[in-house]
C-alpha positions in Angstrom: -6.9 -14.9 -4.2 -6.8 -11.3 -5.4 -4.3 -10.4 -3.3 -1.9 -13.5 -4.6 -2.4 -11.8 -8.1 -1.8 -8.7 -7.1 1.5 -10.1 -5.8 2.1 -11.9 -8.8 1.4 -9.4 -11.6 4.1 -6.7 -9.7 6.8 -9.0 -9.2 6.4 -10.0 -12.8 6.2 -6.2 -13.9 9.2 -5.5 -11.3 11.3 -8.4 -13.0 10.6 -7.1 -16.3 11.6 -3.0 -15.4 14.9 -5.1 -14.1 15.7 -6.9 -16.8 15.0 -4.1 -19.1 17.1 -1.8 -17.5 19.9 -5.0 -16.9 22.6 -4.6 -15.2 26.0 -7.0 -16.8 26.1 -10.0 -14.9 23.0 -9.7 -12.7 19.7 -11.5 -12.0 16.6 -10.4 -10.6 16.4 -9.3 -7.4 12.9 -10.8 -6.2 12.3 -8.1 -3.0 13.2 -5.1 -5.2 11.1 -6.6 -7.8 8.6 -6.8 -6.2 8.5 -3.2 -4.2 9.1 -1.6 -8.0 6.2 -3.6 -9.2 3.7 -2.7 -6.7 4.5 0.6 -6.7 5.1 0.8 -10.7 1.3 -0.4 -11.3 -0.1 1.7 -8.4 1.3 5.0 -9.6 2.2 4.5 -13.5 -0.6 2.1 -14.1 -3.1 4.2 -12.4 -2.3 7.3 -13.8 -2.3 6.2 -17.7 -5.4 3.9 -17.4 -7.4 7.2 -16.0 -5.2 9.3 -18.6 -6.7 6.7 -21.2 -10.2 7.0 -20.3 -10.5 2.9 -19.4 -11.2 3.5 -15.3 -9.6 0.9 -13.2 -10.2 -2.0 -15.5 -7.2 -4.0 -16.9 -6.4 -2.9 -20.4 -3.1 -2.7 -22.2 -3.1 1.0 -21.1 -2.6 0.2 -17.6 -0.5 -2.6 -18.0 2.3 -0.3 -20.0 1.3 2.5 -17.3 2.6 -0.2 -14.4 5.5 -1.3 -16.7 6.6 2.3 -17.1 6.2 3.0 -13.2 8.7 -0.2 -12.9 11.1 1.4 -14.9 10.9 4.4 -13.2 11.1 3.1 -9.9 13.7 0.5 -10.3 15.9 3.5 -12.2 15.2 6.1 -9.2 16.2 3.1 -6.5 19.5 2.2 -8.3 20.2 5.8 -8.4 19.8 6.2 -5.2 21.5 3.3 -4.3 24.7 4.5 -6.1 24.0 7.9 -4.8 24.1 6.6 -1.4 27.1 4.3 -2.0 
């Protein structure tokens, strides 16, 4: 059941790095979402929660630490993206 949350909590943060970032005209793309989100709260969420002093329990720390990982991420894949294009 962990794992669904897990799941759950970075496609949510992955939708919201996308939809803060927007692009004109564009939804949310669910895989990329996803991979920003997972990776967004593993690195970003990780680092500021330990930064903070709270460990590895959920606080608001680590939940603006995985939001600012999304953004991150999802702003180094379009870049790359375009880069690539």
């Amino acid at each position: 059941m962990i794992i669904i949350g897990i799941l759950l909590f970075g496609m949510l943060v992955g939708a919201g790095a996308q939809l803060i970032l927007g692009e004109a005209g564009r939804g949310v793309d669910w895989g990329t979402a996803l991979v920003a989100g997972l990776l967004g709260s593993l690195l970003g969420g990780m680092v500021v929660s330990l930064a903070a002093g709270d460990g590895f329990d959920l606080r608001p720390s680590g939940v603006l630490g995985s939001l600012a990982g999304a953004l991150v991420t999802t702003a180094l894949w379009r870049w790359w993206r375009a880069r690539s294009a």
